[in-house]
N, CA, C and O atoms as a Tinker XYZ file with bonds, in Angstrom:
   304  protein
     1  N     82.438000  -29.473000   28.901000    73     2
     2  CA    82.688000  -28.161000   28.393000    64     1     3
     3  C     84.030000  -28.169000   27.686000    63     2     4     5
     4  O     84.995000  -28.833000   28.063000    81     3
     5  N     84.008000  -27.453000   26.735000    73     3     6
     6  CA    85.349000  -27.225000   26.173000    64     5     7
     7  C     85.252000  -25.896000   25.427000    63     6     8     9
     8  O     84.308000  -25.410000   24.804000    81     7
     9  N     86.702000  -25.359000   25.701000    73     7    10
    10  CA    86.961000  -24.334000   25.106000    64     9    11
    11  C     88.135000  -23.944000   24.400000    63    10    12    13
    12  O     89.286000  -24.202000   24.752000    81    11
    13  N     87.715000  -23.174000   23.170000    73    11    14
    14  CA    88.860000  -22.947000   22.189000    64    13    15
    15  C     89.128000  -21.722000   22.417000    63    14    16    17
    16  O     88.240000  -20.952000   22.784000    81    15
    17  N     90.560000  -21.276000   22.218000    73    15    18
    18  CA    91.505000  -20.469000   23.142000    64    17    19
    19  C     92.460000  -20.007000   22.000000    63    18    20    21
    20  O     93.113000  -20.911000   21.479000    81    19
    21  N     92.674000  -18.549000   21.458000    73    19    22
    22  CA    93.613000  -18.550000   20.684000    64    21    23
    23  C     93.469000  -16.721000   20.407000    63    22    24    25
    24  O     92.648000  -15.905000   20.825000    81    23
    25  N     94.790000  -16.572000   19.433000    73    23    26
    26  CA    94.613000  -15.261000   19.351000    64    25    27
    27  C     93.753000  -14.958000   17.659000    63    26    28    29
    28  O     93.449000  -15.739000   16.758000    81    27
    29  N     93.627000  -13.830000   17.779000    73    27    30
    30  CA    92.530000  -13.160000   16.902000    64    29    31
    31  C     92.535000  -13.481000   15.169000    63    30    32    33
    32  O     93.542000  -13.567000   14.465000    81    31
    33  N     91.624000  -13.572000   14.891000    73    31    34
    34  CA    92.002000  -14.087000   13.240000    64    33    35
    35  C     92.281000  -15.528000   13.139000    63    34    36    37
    36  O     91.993000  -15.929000   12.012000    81    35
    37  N     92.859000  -16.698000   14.114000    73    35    38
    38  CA    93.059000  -17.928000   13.595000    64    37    39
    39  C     92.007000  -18.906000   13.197000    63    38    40    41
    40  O     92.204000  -20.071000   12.853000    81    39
    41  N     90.864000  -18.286000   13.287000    73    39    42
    42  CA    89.847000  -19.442000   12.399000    64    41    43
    43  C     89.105000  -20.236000   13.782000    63    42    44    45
    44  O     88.642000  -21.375000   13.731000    81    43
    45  N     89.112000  -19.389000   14.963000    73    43    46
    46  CA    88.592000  -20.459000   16.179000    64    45    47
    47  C     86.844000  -20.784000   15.911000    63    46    48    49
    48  O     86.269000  -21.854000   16.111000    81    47
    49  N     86.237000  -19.464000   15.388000    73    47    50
    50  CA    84.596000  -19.902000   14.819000    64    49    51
    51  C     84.963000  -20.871000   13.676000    63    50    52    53
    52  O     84.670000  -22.055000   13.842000    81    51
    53  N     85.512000  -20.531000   12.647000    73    51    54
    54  CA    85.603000  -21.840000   11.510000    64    53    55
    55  C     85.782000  -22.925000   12.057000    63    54    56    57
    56  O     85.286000  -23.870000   11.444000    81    55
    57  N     86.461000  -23.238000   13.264000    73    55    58
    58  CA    86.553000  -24.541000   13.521000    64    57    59
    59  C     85.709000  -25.123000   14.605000    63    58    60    61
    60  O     85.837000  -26.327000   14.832000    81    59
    61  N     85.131000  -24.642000   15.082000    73    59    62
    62  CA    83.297000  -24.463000   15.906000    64    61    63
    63  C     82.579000  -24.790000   15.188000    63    62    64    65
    64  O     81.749000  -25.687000   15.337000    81    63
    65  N     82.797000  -23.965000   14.042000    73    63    66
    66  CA    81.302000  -24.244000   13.469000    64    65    67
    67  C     81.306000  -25.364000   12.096000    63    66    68    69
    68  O     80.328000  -25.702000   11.429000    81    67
    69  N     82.961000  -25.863000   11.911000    73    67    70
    70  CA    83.134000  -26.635000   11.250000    64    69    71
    71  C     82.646000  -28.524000   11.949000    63    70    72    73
    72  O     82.161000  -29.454000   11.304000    81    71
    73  N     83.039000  -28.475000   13.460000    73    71    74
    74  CA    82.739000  -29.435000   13.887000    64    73    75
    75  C     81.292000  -29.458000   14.138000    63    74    76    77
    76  O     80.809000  -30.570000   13.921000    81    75
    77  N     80.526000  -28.643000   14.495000    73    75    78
    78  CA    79.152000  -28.650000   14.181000    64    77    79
    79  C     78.761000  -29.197000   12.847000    63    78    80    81
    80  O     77.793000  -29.949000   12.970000    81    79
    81  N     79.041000  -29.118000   12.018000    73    79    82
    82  CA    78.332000  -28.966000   10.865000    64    81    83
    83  C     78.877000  -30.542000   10.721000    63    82    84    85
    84  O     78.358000  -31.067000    9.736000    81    83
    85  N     79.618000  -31.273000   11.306000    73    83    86
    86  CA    80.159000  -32.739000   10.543000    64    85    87
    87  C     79.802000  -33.395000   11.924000    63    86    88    89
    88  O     79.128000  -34.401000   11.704000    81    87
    89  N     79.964000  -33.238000   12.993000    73    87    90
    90  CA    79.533000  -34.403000   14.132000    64    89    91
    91  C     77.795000  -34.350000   14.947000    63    90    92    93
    92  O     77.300000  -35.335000   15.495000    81    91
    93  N     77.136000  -33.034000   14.849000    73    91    94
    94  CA    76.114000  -32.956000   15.460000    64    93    95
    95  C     74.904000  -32.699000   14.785000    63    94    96    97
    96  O     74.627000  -31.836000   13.952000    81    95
    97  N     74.100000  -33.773000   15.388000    73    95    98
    98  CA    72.672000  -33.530000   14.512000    64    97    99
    99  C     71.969000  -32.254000   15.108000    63    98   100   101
   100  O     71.276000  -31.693000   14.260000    81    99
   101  N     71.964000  -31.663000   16.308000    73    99   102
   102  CA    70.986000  -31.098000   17.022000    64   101   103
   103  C     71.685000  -29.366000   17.013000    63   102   104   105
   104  O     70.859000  -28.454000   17.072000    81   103
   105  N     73.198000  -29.000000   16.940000    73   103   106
   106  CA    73.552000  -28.313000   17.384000    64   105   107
   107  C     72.656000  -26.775000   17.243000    63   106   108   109
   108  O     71.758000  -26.562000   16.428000    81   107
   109  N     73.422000  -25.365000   18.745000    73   107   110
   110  CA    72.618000  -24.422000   18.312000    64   109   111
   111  C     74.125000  -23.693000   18.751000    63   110   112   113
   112  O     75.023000  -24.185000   19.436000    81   111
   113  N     74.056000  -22.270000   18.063000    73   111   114
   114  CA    75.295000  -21.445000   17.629000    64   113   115
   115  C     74.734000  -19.962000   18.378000    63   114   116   117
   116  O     73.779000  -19.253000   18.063000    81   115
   117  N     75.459000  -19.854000   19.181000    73   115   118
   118  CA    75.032000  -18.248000   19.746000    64   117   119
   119  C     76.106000  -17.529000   19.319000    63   118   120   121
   120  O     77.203000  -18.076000   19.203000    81   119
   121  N     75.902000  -16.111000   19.012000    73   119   122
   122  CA    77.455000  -15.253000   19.030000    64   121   123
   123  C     76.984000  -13.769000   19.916000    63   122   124   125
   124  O     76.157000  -12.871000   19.758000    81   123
   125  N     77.952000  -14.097000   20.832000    73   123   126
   126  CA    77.651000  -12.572000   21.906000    64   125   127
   127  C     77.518000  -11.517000   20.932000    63   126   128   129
   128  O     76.559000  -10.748000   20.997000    81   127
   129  N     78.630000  -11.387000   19.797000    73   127   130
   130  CA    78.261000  -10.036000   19.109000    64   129   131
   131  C     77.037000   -9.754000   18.352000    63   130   132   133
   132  O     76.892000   -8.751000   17.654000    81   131
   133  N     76.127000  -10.716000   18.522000    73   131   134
   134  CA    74.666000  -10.644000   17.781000    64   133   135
   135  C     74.049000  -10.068000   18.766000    63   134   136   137
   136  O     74.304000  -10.561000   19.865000    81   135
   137  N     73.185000   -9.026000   18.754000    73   135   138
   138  CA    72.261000   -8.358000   19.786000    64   137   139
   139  C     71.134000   -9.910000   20.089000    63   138   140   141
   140  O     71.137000  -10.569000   21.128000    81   139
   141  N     70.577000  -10.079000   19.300000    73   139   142
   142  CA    69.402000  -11.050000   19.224000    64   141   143
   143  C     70.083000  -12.462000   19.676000    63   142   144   145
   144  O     69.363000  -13.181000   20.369000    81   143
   145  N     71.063000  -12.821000   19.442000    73   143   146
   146  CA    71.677000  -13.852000   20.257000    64   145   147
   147  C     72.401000  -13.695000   21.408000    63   146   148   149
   148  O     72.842000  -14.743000   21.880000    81   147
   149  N     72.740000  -12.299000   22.209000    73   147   150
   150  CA    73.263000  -11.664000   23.214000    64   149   151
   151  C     71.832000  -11.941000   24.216000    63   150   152   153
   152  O     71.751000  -12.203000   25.416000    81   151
   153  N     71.004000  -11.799000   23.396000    73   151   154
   154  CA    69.176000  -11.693000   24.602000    64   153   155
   155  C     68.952000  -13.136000   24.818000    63   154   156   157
   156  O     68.548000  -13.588000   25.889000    81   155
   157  N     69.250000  -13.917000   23.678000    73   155   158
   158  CA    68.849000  -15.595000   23.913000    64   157   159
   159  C     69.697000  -16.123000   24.701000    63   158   160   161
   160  O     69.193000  -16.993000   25.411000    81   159
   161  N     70.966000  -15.915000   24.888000    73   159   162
   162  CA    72.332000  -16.223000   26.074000    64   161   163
   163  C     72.063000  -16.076000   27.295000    63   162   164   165
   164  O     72.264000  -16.890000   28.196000    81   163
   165  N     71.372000  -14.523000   27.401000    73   163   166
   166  CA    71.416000  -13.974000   28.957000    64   165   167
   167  C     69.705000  -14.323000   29.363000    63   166   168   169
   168  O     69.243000  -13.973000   30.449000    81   167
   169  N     68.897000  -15.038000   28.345000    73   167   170
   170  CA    67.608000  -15.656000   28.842000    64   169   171
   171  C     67.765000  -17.511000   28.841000    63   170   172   173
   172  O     66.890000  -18.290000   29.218000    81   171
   173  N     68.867000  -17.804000   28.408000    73   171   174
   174  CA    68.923000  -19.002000   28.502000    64   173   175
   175  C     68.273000  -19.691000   27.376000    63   174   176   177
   176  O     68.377000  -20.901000   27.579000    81   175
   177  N     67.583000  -19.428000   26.164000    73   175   178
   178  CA    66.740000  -19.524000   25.170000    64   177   179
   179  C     67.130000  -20.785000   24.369000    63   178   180   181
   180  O     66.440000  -20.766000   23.350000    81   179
   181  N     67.838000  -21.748000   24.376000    73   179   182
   182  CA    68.263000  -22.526000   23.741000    64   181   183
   183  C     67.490000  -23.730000   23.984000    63   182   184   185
   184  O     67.069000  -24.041000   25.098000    81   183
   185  N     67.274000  -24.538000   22.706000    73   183   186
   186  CA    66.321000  -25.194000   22.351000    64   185   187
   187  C     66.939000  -26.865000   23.732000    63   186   188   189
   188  O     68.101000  -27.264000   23.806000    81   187
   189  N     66.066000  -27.289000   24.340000    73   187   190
   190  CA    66.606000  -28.538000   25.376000    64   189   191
   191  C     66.964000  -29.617000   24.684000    63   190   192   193
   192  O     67.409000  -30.495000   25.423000    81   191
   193  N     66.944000  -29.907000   23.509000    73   191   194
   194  CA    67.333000  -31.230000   22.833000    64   193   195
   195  C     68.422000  -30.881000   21.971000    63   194   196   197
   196  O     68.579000  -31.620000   21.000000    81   195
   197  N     69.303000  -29.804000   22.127000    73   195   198
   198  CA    70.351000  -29.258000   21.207000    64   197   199
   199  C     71.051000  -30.141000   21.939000    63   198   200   201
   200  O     70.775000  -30.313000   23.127000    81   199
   201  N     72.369000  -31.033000   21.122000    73   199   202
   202  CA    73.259000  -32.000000   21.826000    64   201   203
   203  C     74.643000  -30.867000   21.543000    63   202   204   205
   204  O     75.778000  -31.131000   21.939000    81   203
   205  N     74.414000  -30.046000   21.058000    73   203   206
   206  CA    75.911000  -29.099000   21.117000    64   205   207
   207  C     75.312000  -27.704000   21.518000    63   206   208   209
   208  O     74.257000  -27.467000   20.930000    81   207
   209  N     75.738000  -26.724000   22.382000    73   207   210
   210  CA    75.639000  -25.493000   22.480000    64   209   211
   211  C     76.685000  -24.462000   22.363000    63   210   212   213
   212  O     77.587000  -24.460000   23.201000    81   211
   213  N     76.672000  -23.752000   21.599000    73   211   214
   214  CA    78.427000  -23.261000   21.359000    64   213   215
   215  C     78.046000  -21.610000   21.354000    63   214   216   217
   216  O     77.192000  -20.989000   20.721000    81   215
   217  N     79.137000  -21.143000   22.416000    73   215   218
   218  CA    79.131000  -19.467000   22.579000    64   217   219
   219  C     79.957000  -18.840000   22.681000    63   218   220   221
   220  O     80.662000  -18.666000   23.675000    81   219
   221  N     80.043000  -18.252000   21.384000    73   219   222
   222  CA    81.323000  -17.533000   20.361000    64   221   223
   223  C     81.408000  -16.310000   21.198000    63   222   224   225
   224  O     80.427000  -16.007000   21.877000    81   223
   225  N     82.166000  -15.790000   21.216000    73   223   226
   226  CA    82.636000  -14.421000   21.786000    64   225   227
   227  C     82.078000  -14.258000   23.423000    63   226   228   229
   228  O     82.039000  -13.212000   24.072000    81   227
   229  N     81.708000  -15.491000   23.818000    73   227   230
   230  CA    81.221000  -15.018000   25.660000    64   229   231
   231  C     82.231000  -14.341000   26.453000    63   230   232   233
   232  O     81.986000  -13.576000   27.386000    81   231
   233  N     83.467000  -14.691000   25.996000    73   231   234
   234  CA    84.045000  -13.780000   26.947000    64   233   235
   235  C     84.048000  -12.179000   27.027000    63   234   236   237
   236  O     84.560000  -11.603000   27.987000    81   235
   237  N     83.545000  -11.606000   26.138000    73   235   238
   238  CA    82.349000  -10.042000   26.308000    64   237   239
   239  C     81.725000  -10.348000   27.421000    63   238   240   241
   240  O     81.664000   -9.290000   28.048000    81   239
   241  N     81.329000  -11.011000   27.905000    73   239   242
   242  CA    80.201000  -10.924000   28.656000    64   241   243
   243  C     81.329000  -10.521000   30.232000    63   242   244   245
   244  O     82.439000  -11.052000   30.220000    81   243
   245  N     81.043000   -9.810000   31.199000    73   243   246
   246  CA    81.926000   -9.340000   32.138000    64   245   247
   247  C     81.827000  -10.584000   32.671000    63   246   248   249
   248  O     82.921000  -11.148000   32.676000    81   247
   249  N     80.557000  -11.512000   33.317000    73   247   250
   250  CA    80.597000  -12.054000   34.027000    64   249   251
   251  C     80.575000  -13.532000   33.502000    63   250   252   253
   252  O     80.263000  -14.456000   34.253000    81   251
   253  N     80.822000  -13.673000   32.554000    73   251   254
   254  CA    80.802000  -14.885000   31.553000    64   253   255
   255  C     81.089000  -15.943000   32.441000    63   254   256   257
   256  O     80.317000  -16.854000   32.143000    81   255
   257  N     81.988000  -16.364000   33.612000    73   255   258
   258  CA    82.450000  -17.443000   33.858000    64   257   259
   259  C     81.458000  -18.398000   34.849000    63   258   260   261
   260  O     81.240000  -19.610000   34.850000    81   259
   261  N     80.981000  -17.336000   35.653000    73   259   262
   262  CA    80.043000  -17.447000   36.510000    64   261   263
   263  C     78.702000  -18.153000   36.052000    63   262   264   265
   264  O     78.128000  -19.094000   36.601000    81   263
   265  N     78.247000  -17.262000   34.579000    73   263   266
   266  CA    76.869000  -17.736000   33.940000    64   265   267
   267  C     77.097000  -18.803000   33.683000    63   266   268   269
   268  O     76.289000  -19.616000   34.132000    81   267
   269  N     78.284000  -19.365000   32.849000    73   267   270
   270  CA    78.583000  -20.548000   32.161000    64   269   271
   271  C     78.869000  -21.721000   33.292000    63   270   272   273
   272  O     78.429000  -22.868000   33.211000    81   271
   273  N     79.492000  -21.333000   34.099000    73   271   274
   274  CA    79.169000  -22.278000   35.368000    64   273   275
   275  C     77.462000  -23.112000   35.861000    63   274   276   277
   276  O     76.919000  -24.216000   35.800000    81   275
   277  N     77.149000  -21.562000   36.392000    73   275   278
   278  CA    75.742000  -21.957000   36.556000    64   277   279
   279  C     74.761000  -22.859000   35.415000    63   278   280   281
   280  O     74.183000  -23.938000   35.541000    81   279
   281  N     74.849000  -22.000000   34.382000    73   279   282
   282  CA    74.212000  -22.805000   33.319000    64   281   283
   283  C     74.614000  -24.173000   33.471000    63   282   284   285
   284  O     73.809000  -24.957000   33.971000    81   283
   285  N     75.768000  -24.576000   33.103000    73   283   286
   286  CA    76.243000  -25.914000   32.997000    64   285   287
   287  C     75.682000  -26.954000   34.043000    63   286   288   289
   288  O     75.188000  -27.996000   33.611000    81   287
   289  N     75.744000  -26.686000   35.581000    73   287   290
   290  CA    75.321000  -26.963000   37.097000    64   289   291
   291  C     74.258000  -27.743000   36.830000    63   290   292   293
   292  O     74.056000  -28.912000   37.160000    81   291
   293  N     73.162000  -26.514000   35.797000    73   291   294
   294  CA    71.831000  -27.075000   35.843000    64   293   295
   295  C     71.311000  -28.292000   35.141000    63   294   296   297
   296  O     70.395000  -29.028000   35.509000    81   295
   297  N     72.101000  -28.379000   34.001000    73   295   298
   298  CA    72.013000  -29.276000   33.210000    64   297   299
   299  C     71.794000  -30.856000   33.936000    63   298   300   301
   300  O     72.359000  -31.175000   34.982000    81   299
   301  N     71.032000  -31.602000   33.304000    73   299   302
   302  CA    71.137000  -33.126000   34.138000    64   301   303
   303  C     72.018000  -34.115000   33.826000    63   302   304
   304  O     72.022000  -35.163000   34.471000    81   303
């Protein structure tokens, strides 16, 4: 897991979605502020052969740390 950490405006999605776009063949891009990607987050909807999963704005989510835990747990 890794996470990018910074204050508002410095380009932290540009540089998410910049390393996506140059190191990963498989990646998938959620953003909490998308309703339709807010439902695929909290159903887990992400494709199993994605080698990157990246989730922009989770910390909206109240309980974000917990899900992202669990999620991760399950993984093999």
């Amino acid at each position: 897991m890794v996470f990018i950490a910074g204050p508002r405006q410095v380009g932290k999605t540009t540089l998410a979605k910049d390393i996506v776009a140059k190191q990963f063949a498989k990646p998938q891009y959620f953003n909490w502020d998308n309703r339709t990607d807010r439902k695929k987050i909290l159903q887990s909807e992400w494709p199993g052969n994605a080698d990157l999963i990246i989730l922009d704005e989770i910390h909206k989510y109240k309980e974000w740390k917990a899900y992202v835990i669990g999620e991760y747990d399950t993984l093999d």
